[in-house]
C-alpha positions, 0 to 999 in steps of 0.5 A: 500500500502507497506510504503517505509521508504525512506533514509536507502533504498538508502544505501541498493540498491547501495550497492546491484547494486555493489554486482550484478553489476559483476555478472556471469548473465551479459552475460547469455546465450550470449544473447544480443541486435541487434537492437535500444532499445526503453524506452517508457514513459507515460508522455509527455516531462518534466513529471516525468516518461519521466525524469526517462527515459532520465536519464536511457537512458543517462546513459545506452550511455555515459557509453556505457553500451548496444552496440546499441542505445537507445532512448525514446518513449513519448507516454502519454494519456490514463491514462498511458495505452497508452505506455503500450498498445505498449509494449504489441504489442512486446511480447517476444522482449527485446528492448521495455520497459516502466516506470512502476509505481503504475498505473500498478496496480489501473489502473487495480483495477479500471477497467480503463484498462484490463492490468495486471501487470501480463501481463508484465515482471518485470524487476527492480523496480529503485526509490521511490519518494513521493508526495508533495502538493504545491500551489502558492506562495502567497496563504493563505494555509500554511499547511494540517490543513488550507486546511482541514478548507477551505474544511469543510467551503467551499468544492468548494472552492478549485480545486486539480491537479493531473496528473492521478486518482488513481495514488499514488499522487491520493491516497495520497491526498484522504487518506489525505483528509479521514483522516481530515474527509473530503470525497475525493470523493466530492474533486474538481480534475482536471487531467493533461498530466503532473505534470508540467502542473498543476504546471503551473496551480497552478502558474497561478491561475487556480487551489489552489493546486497540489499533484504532485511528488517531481522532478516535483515541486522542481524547482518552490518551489526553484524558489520561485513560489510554496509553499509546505506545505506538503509531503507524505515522512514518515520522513522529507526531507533535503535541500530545503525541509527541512522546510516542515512538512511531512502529519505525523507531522501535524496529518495525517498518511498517506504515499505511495511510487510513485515507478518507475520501468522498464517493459518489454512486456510478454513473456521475456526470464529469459536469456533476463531479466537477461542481463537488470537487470544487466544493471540496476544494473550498470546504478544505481552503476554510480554517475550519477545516484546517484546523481540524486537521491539527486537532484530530492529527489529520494529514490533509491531501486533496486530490480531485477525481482523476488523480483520486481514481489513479490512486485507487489503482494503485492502492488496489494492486498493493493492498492485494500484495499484502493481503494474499501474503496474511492469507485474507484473500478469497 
């Protein structure tokens, strides 16, 4: 999978969003929406890809950036196929769209669905984020190289939470676990709804460990309730998290990208996907927006449909490298 080198990425995609932001696309064709639009998620309330789409939506109303209302649509089950499966009850209409992530594409390589990422239309990859790997915060586990001894000594010993197998926070923990000679498929994983929900099973002592994604852990690790004792980013993060080894630095190179993007059903007009990537653009131009990407640990890239589409190629061929080698495929 392509390995996002974080920071310099946040630069590069506000400067892109200004440059396009005013660009002659915004009212090409003269098509614009008429009717409600609907953000679909794949995660309950509080879970990370509904976060990501109460912000866009947001931002999209107080900037008064589209002339209809727009709202967001939980539906999270099915492994995040569910709210993809909606979509694809619209084809052709450009007031649906969904939160894609990584799961587009293993879901698919691992036979849990017949969606391709093939099946949508891309409109705009948004942000990267990283995984982190907490536990509570009094647990004997203070680093990567404590948790691969405990499963060489004892493989029951610990119970992982996930909020869904062969996403990226998945992945990141399998190739981790690969690397410290450890076979992840023998690993103990329970999946969740959300990553808060297993972030409250970490806290209450149900399970040792969480790989979840930063913007679901960073209040408990501020809070003082988790512990991170690894993340996936390439290079080390700031502020709170200043003080954690990235995998890299404790031996373990291994670093993946949980991007979000924006997804539209089949059969968009280039007249329809231009009108939202400019909204986009300006939705990622805004301070809000902004500094909701150093709040939640957010690496901001903003690519339009095309590139987007290109980057999908690419994920697709390398997450099935990985996920054949862990044995996931179907």
């Amino acid at each position: 999978m392509k390995e996002i080198a974080g920071r310099h990425y946040r630069a590069f995609a506000l400067a892109g969003a200004l440059a396009f932001s005013a660009g002659t696309a915004w009212g090409q064709a003269g098509w614009r929406p008429e009717k409600p639009v609907e953000v679909v998620t794949s995660s309950a309330a509080g879970g990370s890809n509904d976060r990501v789409a109460r912000k866009i939506q947001k931002i999209m109303q107080d900037e008064k950036l589209v002339p209809v209302p727009v709202s967001v649509l939980n539906k999270p089950g099915g492994n995040q196929t569910l709210s993809r499966a909606y979509l694809q009850q619209h084809p052709g209409d450009a007031h649906y769209f969904d939160i894609g992530n990584p799961t587009l594409i293993s879901n698919h390589i691992m036979g849990i669905t017949q969606q391709h990422y093939s099946d949508f239309t891309a409109v705009a990859l948004l942000i990267n984020e990283y995984t982190v790997f907490t536990v509570r915060a009094d647990s004997p586990l203070r680093n990567a190289k404590d948790l691969i001894a405990r499963l060489k000594a004892d493989p029951e010993s610990v119970t992982f939470g996930v909020s869904n197998l062969g996403g990226t926070n998945h992945l990141t923990l399998s190739l981790a676990m690969k690397a410290g000679g450890i076979d992840p498929r023998k690993l103990k994983v329970v999946v969740f709804k959300t990553n808060a929900e297993s972030t409250t099973a970490v806290m209450g002592g149900h399970i040792q460990m969480v790989a979840a994604s930063m913007p679901s852990v960073i209040g408990q690790i501020k809070a003082g309730t988790v512990r991170a004792i690894a993340i996936g980013d390439p290079q080390r993060m700031t502020g709170v998290m200043a003080n954690v080894p990235t995998l890299r630095e404790q031996g373990i190179d291994v670093s993946l990208s949980n991007w979000r993007a924006i997804i539209g059903p089949r059969g968009l007009t280039p007249a329809q996907v231009g009108y939202w990537e400019n909204v986009l653009a300006r939705v990622v131009a805004t301070d809000e927006w902004k500094n909701e990407l150093d709040a939640q640990n957010w690496d901001g890239r903003f690519l339009r449909s095309t590139e987007f589409t290109q980057y999908m190629e690419k994920e697709y061929t390398a997450t099935k490298v990985i996920l054949t080698e862990l044995g996931m495929v179907k």
